[in-house]
C-alpha positions as CSV (number, residue, x, y, z in Angstrom):
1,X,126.1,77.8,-145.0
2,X,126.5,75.9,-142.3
3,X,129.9,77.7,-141.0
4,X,128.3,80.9,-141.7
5,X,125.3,80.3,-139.6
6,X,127.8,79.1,-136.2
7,X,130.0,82.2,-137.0
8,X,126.7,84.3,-137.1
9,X,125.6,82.7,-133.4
10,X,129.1,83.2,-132.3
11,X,128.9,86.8,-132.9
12,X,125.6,87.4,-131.2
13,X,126.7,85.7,-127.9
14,X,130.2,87.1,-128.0
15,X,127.9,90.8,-128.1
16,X,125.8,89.4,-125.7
17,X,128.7,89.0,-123.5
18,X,130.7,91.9,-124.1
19,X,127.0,94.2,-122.9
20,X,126.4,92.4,-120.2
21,X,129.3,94.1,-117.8
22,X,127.7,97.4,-119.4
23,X,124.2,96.7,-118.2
24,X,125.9,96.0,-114.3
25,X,128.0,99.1,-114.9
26,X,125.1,102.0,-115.7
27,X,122.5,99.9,-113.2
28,X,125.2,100.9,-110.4
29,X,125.5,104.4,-111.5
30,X,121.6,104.7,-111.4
31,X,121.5,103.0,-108.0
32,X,124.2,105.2,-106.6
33,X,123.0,108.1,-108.2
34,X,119.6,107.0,-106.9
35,X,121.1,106.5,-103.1
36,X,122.9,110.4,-103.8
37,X,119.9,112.1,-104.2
38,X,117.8,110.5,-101.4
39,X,120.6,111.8,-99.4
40,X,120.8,115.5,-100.3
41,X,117.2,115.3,-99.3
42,X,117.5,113.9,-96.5
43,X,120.0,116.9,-95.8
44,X,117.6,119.4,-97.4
45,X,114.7,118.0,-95.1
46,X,116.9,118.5,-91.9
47,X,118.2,122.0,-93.0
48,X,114.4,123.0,-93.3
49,X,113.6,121.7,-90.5
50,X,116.1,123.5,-88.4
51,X,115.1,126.7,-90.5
52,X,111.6,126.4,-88.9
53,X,112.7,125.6,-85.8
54,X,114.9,129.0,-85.9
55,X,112.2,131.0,-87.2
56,X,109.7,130.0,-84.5
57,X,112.3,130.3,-81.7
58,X,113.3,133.9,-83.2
59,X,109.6,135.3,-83.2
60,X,108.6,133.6,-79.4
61,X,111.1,135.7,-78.2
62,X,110.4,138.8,-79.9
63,X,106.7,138.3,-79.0
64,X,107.5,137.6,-75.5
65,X,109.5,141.0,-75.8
66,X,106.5,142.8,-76.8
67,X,104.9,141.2,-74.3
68,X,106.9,143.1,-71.9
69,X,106.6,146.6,-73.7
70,X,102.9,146.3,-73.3
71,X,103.0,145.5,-69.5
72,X,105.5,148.1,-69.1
73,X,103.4,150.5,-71.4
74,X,100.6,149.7,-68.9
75,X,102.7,150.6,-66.0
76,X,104.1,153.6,-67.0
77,X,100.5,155.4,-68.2
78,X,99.5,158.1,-65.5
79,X,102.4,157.6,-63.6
80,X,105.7,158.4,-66.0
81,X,105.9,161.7,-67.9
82,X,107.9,160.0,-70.8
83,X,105.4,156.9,-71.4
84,X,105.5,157.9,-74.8
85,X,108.8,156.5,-75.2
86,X,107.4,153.0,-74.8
87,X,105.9,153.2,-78.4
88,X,109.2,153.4,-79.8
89,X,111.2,151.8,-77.6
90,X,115.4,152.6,-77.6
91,X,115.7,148.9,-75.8
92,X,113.9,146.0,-74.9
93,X,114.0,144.5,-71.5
94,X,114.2,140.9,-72.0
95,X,112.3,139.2,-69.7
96,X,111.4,135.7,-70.5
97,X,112.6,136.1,-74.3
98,X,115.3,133.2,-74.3
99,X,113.4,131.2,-72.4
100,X,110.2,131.9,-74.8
101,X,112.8,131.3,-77.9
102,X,114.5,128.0,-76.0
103,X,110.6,126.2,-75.4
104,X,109.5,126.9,-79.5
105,X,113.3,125.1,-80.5
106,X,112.2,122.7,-78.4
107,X,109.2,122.1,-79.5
108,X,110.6,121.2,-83.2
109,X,112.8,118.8,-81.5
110,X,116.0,121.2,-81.8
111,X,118.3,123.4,-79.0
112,X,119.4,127.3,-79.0
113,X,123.1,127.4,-79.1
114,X,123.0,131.3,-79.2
115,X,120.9,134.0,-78.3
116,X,121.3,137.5,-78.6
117,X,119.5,140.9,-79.0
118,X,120.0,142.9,-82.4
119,X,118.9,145.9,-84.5
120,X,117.9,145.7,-87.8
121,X,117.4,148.6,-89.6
122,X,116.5,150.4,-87.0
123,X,114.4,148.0,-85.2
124,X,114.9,146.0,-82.5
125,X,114.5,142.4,-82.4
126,X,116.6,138.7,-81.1
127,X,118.6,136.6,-83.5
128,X,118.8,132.4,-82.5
129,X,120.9,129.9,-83.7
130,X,119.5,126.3,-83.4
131,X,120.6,122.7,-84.0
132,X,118.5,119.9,-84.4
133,X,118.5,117.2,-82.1
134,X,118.0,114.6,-84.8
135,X,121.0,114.0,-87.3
136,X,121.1,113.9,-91.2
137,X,120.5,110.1,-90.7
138,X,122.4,107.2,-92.4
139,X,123.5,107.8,-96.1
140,X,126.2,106.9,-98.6
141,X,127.8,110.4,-97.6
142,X,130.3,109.7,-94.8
143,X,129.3,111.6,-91.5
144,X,126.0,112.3,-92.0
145,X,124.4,109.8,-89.2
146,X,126.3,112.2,-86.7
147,X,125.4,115.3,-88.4
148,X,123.4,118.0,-87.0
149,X,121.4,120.8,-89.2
150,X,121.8,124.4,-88.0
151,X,119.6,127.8,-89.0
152,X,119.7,131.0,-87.7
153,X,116.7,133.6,-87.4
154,X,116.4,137.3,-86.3
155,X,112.8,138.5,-85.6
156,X,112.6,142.2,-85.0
157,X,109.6,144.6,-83.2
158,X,108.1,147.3,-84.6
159,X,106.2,149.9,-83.9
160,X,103.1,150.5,-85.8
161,X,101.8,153.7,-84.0
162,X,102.2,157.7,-85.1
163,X,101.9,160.5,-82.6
164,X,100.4,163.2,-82.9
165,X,102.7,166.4,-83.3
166,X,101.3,167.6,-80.2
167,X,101.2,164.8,-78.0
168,X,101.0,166.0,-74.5
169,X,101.4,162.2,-71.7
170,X,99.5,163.8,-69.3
171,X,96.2,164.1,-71.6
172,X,94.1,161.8,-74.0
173,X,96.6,161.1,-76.8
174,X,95.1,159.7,-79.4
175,X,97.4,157.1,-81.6
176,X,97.5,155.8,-85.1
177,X,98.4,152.2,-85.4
178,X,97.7,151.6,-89.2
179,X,94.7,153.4,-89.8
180,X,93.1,152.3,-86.5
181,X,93.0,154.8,-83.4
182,X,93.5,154.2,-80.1
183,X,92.8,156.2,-77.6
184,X,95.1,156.6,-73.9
185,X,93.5,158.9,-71.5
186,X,96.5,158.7,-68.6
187,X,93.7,160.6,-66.5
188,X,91.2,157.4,-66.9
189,X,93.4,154.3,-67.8
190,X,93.6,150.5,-67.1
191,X,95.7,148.8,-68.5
192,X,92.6,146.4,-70.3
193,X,91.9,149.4,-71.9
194,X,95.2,148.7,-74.1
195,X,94.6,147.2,-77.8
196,X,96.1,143.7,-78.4
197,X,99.6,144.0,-78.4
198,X,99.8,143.0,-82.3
199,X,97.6,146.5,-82.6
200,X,100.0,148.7,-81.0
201,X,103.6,146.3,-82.2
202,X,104.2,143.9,-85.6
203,X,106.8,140.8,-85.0
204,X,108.2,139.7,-88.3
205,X,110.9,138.0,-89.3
206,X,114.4,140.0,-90.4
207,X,115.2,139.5,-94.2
């Protein structure tokens, strides 16, 4: 009995012994599987952020754009025959549209690397690529503390006014934005008599 009982305790320690490197072996696997995950989202936290940063650098400059189309709408009103042409614009002027699209990356901590004008079916509109600033941060995943996210964005204008068939620019024309008229009388115009410029133009982003 006695024999039996010390080959009995034998047993249980020799198992005790033999799970032990087992235990250390999965708690490792959790713990690196616990360090991979907190560093894909730490890279899915700096691709998003670079994706906003895009978005809101690719609609400044199309709203700075249809900034311009307004002012130049304005301008053109009782003193150019083809004004009408400024409601559906063939080409947009620029102005201040990277700058507009460099201060918004900016402000999400990030830098354009490329700017460019674009059409997008059929509209016209700015594409930005950004990179953050900030890196991926440290992580098991070699590199990362020196790696930078990067997004791209188009934002496109468009026109959100019907003529009518008849539409003579040197008479009240009256337009439809939507559903809402609005009324330009080149004969009695100032350019405050223009609807907000989200009236006459949408800015959206490009699928």
């Amino acid at each position: 009995m006695i024999t039996a009982a010390l080959r009995t305790t034998a047993l249980l320690r020799s198992d005790r012994g033999s799970t032990l490197p087992i235990a250390i072996w999965l708690t490792g696997i959790l713990l690196f599987a616990a360090f991979a995950f907190f560093a894909f989202a730490q890279a899915a936290s700096a691709r998003n952020g670079a994706q906003s940063a895009a978005d809101a650098a690719a609609l400044a400059a199309a709203q700075s754009a249809r900034g311009d189309l307004i002012e130049g709408l304005g301008d053109a009103v009782g003193g150019d025959a083809d004004w009408l042409d400024w409601l559906d614009p063939e080409e947009l002027e620029g102005g201040e549209a990277a700058a507009a699209a460099g201060a918004l990356a900016a402000e999400n901590d990030a830098g354009v690397t490329e700017f460019g004008d674009t059409t997008v079916a059929g509209y016209l509109g700015y594409e930005v690529d950004i990179q953050t600033n900030y890196t991926v941060g440290d992580s098991i995943i070699p590199g990362t503390e020196t790696t930078h996210a990067n997004a791209h964005a188009t934002a496109v204008i468009k026109p959100r006014c019907d003529l009518p068939v008849d539409a003579d620019p040197t008479k009240l024309v009256t337009l439809d934005c939507d559903g809402e008229p609005v009324n330009i009388d080149p004969e009695d115009f100032d350019l405050d008599d223009l609807p907000d410029a989200s009236v006459l133009f949408s800015v959206q982003l490009a699928e």
